[in-house]
N, C-alpha and C positions, 0 to 999 in steps of 0.2 A: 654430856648430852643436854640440851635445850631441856630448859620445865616449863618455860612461858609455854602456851597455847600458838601464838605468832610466830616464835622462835621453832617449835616443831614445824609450822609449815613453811615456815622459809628452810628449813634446813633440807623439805623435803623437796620444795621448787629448784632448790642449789643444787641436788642430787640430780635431778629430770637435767637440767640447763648443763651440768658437768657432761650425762651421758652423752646428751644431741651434740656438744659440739666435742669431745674426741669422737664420736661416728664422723662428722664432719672433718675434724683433721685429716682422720686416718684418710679416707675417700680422697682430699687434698695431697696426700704425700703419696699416697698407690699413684694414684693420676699421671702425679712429677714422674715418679720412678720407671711408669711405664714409656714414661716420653722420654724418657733420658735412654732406657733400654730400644728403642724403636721410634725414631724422631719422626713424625709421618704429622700431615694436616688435621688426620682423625683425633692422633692421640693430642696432638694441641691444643686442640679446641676442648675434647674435654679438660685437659688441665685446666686452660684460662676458665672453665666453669666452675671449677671444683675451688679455683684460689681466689674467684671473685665472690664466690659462695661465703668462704672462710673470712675474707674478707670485710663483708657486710657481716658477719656475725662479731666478728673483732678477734676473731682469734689469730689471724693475720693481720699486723698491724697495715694499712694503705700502701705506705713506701715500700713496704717487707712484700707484698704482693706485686705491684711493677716491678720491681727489682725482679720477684721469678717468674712474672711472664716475659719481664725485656730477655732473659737467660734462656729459657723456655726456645723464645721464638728467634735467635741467633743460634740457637742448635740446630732450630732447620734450617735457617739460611746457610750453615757452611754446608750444608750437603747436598742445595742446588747450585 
């Protein structure tokens, strides 16, 4: 455990910034899962919002996020 004064408050900002983005993940990966369960224009659009979300935070690296929206949106294309 941190004795510095600084070190407690970064450990406890680390803590906050840990939570917000697995809530962030998870929100990201339901999203996928739901589109991949139900390939529709609704569920789409939220995914790309949820991975461009994840994205900008970095927990999705940039490539790693085109890469599942390119995936994403060729699932709906085979089923028009």
């Amino acid at each position: 455990m941190p004795v510095l004064p600084h070190a407690k408050k970064a450990l406890r900002a680390s803590l906050r910034k840990a939570q917000y983005n697995k809530r962030v993940k998870s929100a990201a990966v339901t999203a996928m899962k739901k589109m991949r369960l139900k390939p529709t224009q609704d569920n789409l659009n939220i995914a790309y919002k949820a991975i461009d979300l994840a994205a900008k935070r970095n927990i999705f690296h940039a490539n790693k996020a085109a890469r599942l929206k390119s995936q994403h949106a060729s699932l709906l294309k085979l089923l028009k």
